[in-house]
N, C-alpha and C positions, 0 to 999 in steps of 0.2 A: 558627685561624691569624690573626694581625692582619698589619695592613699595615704596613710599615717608613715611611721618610721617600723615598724614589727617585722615588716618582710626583712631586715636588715639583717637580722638574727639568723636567715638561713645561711649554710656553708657559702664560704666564699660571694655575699649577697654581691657585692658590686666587681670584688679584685681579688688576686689572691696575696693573701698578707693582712687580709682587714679593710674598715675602713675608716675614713675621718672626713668627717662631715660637720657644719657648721650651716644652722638656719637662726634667718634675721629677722625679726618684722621691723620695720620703719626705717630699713636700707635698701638702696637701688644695689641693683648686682655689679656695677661699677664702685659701689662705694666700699659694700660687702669685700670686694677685691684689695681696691686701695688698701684697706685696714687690713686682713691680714695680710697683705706685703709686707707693710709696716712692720706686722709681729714674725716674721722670720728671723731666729736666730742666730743666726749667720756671719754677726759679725759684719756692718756696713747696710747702707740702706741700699733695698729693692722696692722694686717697682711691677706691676701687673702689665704684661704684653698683650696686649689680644691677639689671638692667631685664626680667629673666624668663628666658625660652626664647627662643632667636632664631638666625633662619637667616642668613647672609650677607648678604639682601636686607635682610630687614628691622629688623638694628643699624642698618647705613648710615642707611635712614630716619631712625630713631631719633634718631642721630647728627646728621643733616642739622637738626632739630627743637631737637635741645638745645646745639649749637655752631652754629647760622647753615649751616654747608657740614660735610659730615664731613669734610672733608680738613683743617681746622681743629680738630680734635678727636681725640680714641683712645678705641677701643672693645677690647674680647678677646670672643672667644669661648672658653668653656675645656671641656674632659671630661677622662676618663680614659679609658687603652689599654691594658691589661697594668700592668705596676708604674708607668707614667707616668702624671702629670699634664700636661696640654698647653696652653697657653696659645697662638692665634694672633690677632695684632693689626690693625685695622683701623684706616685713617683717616688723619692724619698721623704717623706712626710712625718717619720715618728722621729719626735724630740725634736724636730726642725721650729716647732710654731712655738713664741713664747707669750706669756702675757694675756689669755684669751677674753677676763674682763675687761681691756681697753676694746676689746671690739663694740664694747656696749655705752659706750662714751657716747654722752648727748641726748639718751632718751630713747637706745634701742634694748629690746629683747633679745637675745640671743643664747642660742640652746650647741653646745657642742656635744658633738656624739664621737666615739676613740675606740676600737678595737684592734688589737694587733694579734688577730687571728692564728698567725703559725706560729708564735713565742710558746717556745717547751715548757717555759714556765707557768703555763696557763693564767696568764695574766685574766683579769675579767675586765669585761668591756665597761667603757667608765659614760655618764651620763654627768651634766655640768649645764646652768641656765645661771645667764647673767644680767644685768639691769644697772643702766646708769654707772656701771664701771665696778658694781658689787655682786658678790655670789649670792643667788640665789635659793639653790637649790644643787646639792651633788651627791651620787652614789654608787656604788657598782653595782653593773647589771645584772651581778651570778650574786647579788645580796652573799656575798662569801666571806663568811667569818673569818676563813683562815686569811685572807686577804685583807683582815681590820676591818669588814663592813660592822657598823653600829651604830646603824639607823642612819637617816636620811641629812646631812648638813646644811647649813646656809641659814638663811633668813629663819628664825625660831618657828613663827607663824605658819609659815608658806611649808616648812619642813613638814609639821607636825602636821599637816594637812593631806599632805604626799605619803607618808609614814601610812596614814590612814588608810588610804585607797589602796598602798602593796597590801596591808594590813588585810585588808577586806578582800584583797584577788587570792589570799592564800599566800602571802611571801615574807618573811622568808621563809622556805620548806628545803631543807638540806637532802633531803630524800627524793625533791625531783630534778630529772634531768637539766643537767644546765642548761642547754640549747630552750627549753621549755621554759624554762627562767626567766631567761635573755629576752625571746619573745612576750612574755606575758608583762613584765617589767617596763617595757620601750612601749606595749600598749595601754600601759599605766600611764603614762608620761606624753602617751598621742592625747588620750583624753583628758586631761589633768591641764595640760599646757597648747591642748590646738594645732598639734602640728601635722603637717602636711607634706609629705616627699615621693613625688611622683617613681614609683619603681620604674615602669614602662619607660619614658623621657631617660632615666639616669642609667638604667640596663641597655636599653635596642636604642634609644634616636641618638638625635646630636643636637648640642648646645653649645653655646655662646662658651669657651675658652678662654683661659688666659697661662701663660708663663708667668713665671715668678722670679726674677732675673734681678741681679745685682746691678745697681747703676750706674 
């Protein structure tokens, strides 16, 4: 049995700040890399480094070593889970990545996941599934009106389908805790979509690495 994305919802699940994640099916984790290089917004084309095996702890280092501060820099951690490929991102990472449909050029699925955890604005955590270079499916995770959620976007069919299933776990409900949301939401979206992200692998081990570097 693997783990879905739900555990993500806990405080600080991966870092603190949030997280952003990105799961492929029908991309190698080399490729998965390539392509968001590509989508760095940065201004000039980058490239994916590899820097080995590396646990959370010790990208950052890394990180801190070959940009001045990590928080000036992007790092991924990548594996595979089942039929995904997984990409999660370290370092400066929000508003860095642009364009997340091209990652789906060619005939991959691809599910992006966004929270920016410490924003006083209480931003809510955004869910996004793409196909073929088209949206699929997108919606916030705290289903929060005040935030414009209204109802589920994308492919009409595939929405209304999705719509359903929150529909039927009880969502939206303004009256429960957001964190309770978030979670129940993202395991809407494990069953619904098949996905698979190892907590153990992504929290305690080490995984295949890569920089995100200017070329």
């Amino acid at each position: 049995m693997t783990d879905g994305t739900a555990w993500l919802a806990a405080p600080r699940a991966i870092a603190f700040g949030g997280y952003w994640v990105v799961l492929a099916r029908g991309l190698s984790m080399q490729e998965l890399a390539d392509r968001l290089a590509a989508t760095v917004a940065d201004g000039g084309r980058h490239v994916a480094v590899g820097v080995g095996r590396q646990t959370a702890e010790s990208l950052l280092d890394i990180m801190d070593e070959a940009f001045g501060d990590y928080s000036d820099g992007l790092g991924l951690r990548l594996g595979r889970s089942g039929e995904w490929t997984f990409a999660v991102a370290y370092g400066g990472w929000l508003d860095r990545f642009g364009g997340p449909a091209r990652l789906s050029d060619g005939g991959a699925h691809v599910v992006l996941l966004e929270y920016e955890e410490e924003n006083a604005k209480l931003v809510p955590p955004q869910f996004a599934a793409f196909h073929e270079g088209r949206l699929v499916a997108n919606f916030d995770l705290h289903l929060d009106a005040s935030w414009g959620y209204e109802g589920v976007r994308g492919d009409p069919e595939t929405a209304a389908r999705l719509q359903e299933r929150l529909t039927a776990a009880g969502l939206p409900d303004p009256t429960r805790d957001r964190r309770d949301v978030h979670r129940t939401a993202l395991g809407v979206v494990d069953a619904f979509f098949g996905l698979s992200l190892p907590k153990d692998a992504i929290v305690d081990g080490a995984l295949p690495a890569v920089l995100l570097k200017a070329a």
